[in-house]
C-alpha positions as CSV (number, residue, x, y, z in Angstrom):
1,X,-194.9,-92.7,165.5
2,X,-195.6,-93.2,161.5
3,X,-195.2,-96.9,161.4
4,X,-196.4,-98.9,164.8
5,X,-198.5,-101.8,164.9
6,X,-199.3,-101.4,168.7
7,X,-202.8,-101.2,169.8
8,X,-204.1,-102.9,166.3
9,X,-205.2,-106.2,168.2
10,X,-205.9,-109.2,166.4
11,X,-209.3,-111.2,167.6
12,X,-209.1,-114.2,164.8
13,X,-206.1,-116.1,163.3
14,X,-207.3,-115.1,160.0
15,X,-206.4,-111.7,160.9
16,X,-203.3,-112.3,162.5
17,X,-202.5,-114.0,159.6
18,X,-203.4,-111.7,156.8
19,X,-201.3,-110.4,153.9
20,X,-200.6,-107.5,155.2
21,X,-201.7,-107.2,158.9
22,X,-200.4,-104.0,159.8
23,X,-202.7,-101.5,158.9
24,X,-200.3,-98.8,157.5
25,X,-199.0,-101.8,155.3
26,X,-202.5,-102.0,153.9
27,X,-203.0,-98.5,153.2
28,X,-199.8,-98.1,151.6
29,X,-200.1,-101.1,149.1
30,X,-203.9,-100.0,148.5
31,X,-202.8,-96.6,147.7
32,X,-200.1,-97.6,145.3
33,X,-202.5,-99.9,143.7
34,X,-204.7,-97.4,143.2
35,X,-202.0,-94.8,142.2
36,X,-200.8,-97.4,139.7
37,X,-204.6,-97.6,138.0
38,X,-206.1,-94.1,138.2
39,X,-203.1,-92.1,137.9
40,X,-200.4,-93.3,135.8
41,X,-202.4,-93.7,132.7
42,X,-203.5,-89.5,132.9
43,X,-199.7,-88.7,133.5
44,X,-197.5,-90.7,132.1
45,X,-196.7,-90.2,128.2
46,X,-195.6,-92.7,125.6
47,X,-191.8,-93.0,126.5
48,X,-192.7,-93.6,130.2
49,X,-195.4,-96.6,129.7
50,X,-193.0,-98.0,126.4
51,X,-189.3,-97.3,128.0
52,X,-189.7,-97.8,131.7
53,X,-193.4,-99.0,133.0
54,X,-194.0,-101.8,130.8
55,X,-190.3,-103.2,130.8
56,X,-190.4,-103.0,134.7
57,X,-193.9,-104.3,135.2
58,X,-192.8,-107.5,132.7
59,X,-189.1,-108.3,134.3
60,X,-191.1,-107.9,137.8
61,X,-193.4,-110.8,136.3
62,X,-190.2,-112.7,135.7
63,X,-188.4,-111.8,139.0
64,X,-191.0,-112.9,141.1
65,X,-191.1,-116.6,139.2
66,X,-187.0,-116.2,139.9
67,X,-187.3,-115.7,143.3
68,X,-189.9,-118.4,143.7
69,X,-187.5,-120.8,142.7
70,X,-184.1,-119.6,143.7
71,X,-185.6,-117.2,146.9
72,X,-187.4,-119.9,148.8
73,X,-186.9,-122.8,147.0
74,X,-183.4,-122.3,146.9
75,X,-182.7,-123.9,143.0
76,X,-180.6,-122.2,141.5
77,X,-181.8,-121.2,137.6
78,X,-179.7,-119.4,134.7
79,X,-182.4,-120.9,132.0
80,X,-185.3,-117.6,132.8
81,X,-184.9,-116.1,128.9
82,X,-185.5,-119.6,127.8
83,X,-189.0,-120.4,129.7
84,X,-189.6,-116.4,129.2
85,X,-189.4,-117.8,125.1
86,X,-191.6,-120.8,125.7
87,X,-194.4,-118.4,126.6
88,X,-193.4,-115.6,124.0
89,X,-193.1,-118.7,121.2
90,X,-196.4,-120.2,122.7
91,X,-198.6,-117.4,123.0
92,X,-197.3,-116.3,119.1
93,X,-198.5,-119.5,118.0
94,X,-201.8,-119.8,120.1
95,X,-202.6,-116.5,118.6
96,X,-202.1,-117.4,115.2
97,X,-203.7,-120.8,115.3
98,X,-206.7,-119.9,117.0
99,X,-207.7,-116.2,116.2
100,X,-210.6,-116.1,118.5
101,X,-209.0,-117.5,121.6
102,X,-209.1,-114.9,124.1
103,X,-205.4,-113.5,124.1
104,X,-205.6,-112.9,128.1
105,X,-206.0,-116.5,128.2
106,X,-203.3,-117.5,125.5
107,X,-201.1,-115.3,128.2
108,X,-202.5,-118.2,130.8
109,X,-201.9,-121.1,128.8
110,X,-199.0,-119.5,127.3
111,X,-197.8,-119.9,130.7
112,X,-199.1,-123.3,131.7
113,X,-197.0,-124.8,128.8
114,X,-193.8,-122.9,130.0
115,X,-194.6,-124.9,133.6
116,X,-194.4,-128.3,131.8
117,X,-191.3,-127.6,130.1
118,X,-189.7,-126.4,133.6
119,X,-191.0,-129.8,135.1
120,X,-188.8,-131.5,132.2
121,X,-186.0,-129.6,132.9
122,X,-186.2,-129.8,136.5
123,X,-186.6,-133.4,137.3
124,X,-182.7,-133.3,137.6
125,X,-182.9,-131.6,140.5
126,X,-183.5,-134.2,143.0
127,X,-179.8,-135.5,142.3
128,X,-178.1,-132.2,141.9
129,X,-178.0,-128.8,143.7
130,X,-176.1,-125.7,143.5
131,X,-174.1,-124.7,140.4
132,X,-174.6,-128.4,138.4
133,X,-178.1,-127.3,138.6
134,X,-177.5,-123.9,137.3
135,X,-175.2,-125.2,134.8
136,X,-178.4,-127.6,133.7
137,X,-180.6,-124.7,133.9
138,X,-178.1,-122.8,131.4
139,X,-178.2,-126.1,128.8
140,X,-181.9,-125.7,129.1
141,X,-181.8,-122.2,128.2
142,X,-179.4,-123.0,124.9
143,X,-181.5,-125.9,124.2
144,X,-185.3,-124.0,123.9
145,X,-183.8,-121.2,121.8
146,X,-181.5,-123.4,119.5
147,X,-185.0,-125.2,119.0
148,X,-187.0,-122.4,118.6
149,X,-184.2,-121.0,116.0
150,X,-184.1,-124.2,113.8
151,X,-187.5,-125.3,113.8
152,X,-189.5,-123.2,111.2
153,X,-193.0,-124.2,112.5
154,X,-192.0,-122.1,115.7
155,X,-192.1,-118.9,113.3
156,X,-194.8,-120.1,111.0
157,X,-191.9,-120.8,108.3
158,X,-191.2,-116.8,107.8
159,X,-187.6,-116.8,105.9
160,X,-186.8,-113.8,108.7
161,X,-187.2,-115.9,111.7
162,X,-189.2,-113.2,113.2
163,X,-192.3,-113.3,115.2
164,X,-194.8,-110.6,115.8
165,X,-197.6,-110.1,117.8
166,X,-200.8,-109.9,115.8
167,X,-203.6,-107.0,116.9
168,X,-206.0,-108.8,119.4
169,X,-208.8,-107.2,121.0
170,X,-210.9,-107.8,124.7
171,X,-214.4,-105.8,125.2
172,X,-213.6,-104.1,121.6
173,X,-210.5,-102.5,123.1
174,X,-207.3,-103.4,121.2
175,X,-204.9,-104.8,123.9
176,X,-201.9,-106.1,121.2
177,X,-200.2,-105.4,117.9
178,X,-198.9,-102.4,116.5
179,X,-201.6,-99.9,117.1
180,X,-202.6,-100.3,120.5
181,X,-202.0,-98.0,122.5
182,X,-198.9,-98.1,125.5
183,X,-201.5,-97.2,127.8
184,X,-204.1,-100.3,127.2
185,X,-200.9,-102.3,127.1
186,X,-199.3,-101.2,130.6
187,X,-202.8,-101.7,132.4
188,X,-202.5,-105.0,130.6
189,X,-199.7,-105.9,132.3
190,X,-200.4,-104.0,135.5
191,X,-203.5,-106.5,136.2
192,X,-201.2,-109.4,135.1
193,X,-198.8,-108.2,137.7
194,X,-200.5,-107.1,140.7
195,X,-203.0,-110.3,140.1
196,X,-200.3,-112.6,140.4
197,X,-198.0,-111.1,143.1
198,X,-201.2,-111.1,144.9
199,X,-201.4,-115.0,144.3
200,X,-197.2,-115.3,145.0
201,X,-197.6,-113.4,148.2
202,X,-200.3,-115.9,149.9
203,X,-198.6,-118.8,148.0
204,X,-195.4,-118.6,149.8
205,X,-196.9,-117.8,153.3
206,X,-198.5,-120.9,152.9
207,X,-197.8,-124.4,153.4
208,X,-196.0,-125.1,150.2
209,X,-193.9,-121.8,150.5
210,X,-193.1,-123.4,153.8
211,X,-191.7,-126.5,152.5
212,X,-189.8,-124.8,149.6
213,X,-188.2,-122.9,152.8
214,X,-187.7,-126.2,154.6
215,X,-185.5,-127.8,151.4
216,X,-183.8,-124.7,150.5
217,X,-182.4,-124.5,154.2
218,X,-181.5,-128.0,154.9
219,X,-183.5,-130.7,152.4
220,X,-182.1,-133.7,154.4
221,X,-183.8,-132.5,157.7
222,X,-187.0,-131.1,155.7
223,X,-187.2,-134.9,154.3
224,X,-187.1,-136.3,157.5
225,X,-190.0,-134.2,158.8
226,X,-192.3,-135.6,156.1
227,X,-191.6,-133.4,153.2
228,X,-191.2,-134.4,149.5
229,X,-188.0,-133.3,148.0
230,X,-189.1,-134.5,144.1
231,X,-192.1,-133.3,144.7
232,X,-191.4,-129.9,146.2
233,X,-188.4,-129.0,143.7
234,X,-191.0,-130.2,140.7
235,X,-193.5,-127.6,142.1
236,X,-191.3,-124.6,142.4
237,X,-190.3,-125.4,138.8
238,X,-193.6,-125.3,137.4
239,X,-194.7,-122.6,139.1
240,X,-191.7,-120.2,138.4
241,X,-191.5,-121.5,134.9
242,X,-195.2,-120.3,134.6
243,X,-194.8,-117.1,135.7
244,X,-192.1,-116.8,133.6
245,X,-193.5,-118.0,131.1
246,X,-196.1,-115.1,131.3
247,X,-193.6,-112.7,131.2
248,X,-192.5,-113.9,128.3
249,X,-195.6,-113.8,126.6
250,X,-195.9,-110.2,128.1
251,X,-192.0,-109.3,126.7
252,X,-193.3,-110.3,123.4
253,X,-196.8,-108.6,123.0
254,X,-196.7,-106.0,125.3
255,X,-193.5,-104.7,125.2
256,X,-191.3,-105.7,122.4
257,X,-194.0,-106.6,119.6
258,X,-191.9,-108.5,117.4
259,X,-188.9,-110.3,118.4
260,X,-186.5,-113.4,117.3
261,X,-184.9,-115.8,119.7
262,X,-181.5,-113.2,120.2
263,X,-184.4,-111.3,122.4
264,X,-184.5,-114.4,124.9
265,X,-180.9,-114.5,125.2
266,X,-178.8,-115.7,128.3
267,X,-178.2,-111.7,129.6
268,X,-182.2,-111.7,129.9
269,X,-181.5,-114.5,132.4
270,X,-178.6,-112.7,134.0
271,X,-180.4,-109.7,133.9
272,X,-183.3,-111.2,135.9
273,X,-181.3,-113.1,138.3
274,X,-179.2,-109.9,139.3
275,X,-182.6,-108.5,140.3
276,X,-183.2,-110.7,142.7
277,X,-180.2,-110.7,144.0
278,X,-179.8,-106.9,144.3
279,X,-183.4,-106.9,145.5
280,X,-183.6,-109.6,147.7
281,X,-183.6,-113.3,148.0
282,X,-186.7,-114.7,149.6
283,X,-188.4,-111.2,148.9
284,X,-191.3,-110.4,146.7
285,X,-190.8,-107.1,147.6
286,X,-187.2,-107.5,146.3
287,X,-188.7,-109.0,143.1
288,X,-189.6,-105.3,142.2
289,X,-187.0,-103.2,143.8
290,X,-184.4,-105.4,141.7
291,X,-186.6,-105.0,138.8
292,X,-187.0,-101.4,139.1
293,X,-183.4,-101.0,139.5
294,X,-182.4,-102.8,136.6
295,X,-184.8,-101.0,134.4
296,X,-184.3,-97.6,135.7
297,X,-179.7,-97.6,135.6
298,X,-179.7,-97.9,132.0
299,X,-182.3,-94.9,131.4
300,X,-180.3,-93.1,133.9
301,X,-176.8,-93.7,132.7
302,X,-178.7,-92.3,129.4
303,X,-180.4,-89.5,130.7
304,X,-177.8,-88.2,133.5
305,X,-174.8,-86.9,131.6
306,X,-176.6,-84.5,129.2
307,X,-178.3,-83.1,131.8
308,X,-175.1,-82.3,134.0
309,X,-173.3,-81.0,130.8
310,X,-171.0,-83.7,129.1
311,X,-171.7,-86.5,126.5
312,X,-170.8,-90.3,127.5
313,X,-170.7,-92.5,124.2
314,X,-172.6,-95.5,123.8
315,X,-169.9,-98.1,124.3
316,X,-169.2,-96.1,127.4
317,X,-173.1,-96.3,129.1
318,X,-172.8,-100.2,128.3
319,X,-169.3,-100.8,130.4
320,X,-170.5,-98.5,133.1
321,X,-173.4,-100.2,133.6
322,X,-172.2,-103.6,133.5
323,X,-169.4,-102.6,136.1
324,X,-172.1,-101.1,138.0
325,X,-173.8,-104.2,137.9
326,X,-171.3,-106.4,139.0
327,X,-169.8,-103.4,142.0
328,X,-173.7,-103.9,143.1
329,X,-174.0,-107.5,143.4
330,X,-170.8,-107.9,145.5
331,X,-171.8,-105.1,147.7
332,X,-175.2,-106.8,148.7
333,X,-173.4,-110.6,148.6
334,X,-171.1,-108.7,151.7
335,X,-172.9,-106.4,153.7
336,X,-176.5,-106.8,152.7
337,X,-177.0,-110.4,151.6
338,X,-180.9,-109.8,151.5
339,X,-180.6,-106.9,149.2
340,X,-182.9,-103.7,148.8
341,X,-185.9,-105.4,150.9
342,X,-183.9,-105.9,153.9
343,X,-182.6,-102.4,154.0
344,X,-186.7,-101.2,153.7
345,X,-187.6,-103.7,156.1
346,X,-184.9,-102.1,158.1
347,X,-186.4,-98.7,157.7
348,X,-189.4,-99.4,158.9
349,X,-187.9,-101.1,162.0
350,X,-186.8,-97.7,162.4
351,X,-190.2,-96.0,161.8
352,X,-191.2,-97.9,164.9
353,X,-189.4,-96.7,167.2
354,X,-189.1,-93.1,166.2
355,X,-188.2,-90.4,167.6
356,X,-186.6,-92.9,170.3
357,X,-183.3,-94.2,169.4
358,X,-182.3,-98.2,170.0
């Protein structure tokens, strides 16, 4: 009754093919969208755009290049917080070598160097799979932060090691550095976001997303059919290493505003690959429910127990939510492989056939 698709008839194969061709699926999106733009920014305050919007919106950036790789391409990655500080290192050093370049493209380009290094590390993957290649990905990781630690022209030679986002400004409004405002930056990184899930969404329904679905289910068979392995497993690097890469550029001058390599540490590339996995493999959908829950557990192990009448110390919130973490991820690996977006696309299922049971 709320959610049926019958009687919307599709005349061309562009519409049967569209993004989203069921019309309640459009409206919702469009309305969250809009929500998102012309909403938000009049209600939310500081804390909500600096402690949960922005940080969700930016590890959603970085999810989505995750599941690009791992979700359809099937490669598995542990080096995320080290292509997320290629773009953060990058886009710091664009800024402060050329002033005037446009810092929405320095995000771009940012992110366009982040792909090269991913091709570099990824060329191994045509002779290994599975956990060598995560266990390549995780030397990769080590690597780009022990380089970006040791090499002084990566922090323009500051004795702290510390690098900071400098004020920038598009139109005359200041988008980065210390006195923008959260608001400017959280649209900032809503367009980012809902610009390239857009481009994610029609890249994987496409014919490359096809062939990255072809070698992560059986790469012999999709190499018989015509398909490139090297090829294929060099593009899903690049790609998620780019948008990775923007994230990181967004960490750095959206979010965090100054940082040193510790903030592009290995649990940022845990942290992003458990959303996936608790959102859903193969899901951009799941990119953000992961992302959301991530970002929101921590806030809520904060929030929760004052509010229902006890204290819970610090060391305390930290164990909890790492068990919680780890209870999560082995509930979805056994009943729910496909995570949050499978139990939503199962809802809807549901909508379908209401009130009429299976």
């Amino acid at each position: 009754m709320f959610y049926r698709e019958a009687g919307q008839f599709k005349t061309t194969y562009a519409g049967d093919q569209a993004v989203f061709p069921i019309l309640q699926d459009r409206a919702f999106v469009i309305a969250v969208i809009l929500f998102a733009f012309l909403v938000v920014p009049f209600i939310a305050d500081d804390y909500w755009f600096q402690a949960i919007l922005i940080p969700f919106l930016v590890f959603s950036m970085a999810a989505i290049g995750l599941n690009l790789l791992t979700g359809y391409a099937g490669q598995l990655s542990l080096g995320t917080g080290g292509f997320m500080a290629v773009g953060g290192y990058m886009a710091y050093k664009m800024t402060t070598a050329f002033p005037d370049l446009n810092i929405l493209i320095i995000f771009i380009l940012a992110g366009l160097i982040a792909a090269v290094v991913g091709i570099l590390f990824g060329i191994p993957s045509l002779r290994i799979k599975g956990f060598y290649l995560a266990v390549t990905t995780l030397a990769a990781q080590f690597f780009i932060l022990w380089l970006f630690n040791k090499v002084p022209w990566f922090y323009n030679y500051f004795s702290s090691g510390v690098i900071a986002a400098p004020p920038r400004s598009v139109a005359g409004i200041l988008v980065v550095g210390p006195a923008s405002t959260p608001m400017v930056r959280y649209l900032v990184a809503l367009s980012f976001v809902v610009v390239f899930t857009l481009a994610a969404k029609n890249l994987v329904r496409g014919r490359i997303g096809r062939s990255w679905m072809a070698i992560r289910d059986m790469d012999i068979a999709a190499e018989i059919i015509g398909i490139r392995p090297f090829q294929v497993k060099l593009l899903a690097f690049a790609i998620s290493s780019f948008y990775c890469g923007v994230a990181g550029a967004m960490f750095l001058f959206l979010y965090l505003g100054s940082a040193e390599t510790e903030a592009f540490n290995i649990n940022v590339s845990f942290d992003v690959l458990f959303m996936i996995i608790i959102g859903g493999l193969g899901s951009i959908l799941g990119s953000f429910l992961g992302a959301a829950f991530i970002t929101l557990l921590p806030i809520l192990l904060t929030n929760l127990p004052p509010h229902l009448g006890f204290s819970m110390p610090i060391d305390l919130q930290s164990h909890i939510e790492v068990i919680t973490f780890g209870a999560l991820i082995i509930f979805f690996l056994i009943v729910e492989p496909h995570g949050l977006a499978r139990l939503w696309q199962i809802g809807k299922e549901k909508l379908r056939l209401w009130p009429f049971p299976y």
